[in-house]
C-alpha positions as CSV (number, residue, x, y, z in Angstrom):
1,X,9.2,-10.4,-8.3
2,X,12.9,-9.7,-9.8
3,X,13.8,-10.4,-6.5
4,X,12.5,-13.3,-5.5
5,X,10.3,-12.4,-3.2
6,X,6.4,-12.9,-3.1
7,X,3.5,-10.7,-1.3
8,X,0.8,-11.9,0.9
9,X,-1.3,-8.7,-0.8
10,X,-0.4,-5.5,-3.1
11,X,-1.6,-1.5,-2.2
12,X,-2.0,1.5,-4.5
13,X,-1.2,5.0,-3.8
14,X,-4.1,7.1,-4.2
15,X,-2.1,10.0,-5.4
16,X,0.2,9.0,-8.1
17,X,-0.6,4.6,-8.7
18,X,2.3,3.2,-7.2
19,X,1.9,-0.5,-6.6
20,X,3.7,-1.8,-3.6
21,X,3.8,-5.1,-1.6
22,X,1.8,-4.9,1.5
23,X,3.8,-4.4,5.1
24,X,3.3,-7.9,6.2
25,X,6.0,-8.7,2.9
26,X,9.5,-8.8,3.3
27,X,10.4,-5.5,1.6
28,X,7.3,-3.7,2.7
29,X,7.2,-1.3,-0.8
30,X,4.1,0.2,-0.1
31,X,5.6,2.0,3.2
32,X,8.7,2.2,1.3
33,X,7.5,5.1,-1.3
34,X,5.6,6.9,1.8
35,X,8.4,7.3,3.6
36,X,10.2,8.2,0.0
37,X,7.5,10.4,-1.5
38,X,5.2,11.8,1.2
39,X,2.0,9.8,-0.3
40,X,-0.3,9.2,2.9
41,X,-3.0,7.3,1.1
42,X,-2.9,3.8,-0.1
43,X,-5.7,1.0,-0.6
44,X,-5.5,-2.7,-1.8
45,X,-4.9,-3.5,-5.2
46,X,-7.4,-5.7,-7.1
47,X,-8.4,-7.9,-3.9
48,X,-12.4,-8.2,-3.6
49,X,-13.9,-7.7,-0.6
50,X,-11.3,-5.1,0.7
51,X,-13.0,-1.5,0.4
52,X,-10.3,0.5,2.7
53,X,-8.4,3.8,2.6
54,X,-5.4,3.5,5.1
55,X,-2.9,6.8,6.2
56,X,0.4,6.7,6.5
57,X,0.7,9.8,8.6
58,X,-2.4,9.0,11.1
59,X,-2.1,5.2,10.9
60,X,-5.3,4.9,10.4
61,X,-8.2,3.4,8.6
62,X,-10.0,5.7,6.7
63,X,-13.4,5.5,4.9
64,X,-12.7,4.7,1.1
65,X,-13.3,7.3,-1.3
């Protein structure tokens, strides 16, 4: 938001919270701190109807948790 920007949707790292924009934003944050942190897991962020678990390192869809 400080720059600008909006998101079509947000994710969540499972391991530590992170909330990042979605890779069909502009800034793509989400891939952002998995590429910066190692954190493979990430799932939507308050949007109902999505129940998904997605991996970074397999780029894949994975059942949720």
């Amino acid at each position: 938001m400080a720059l600008g920007d909006s998101w079509p949707a947000l994710r969540m790292c499972l391991l530590c919270g992170y909330i990042g924009c979605c890779d069909k934003s502009k800034n793509k944050h989400a891939r952002e701190h998995f590429r910066q942190t190692g954190h493979p897991l990430i799932r939507p962020y308050k949007e109902r109807g999505m129940d998904w678990v997605w991996c970074y390192v397999d780029e894949a869809l994975l059942d949720p948790i």
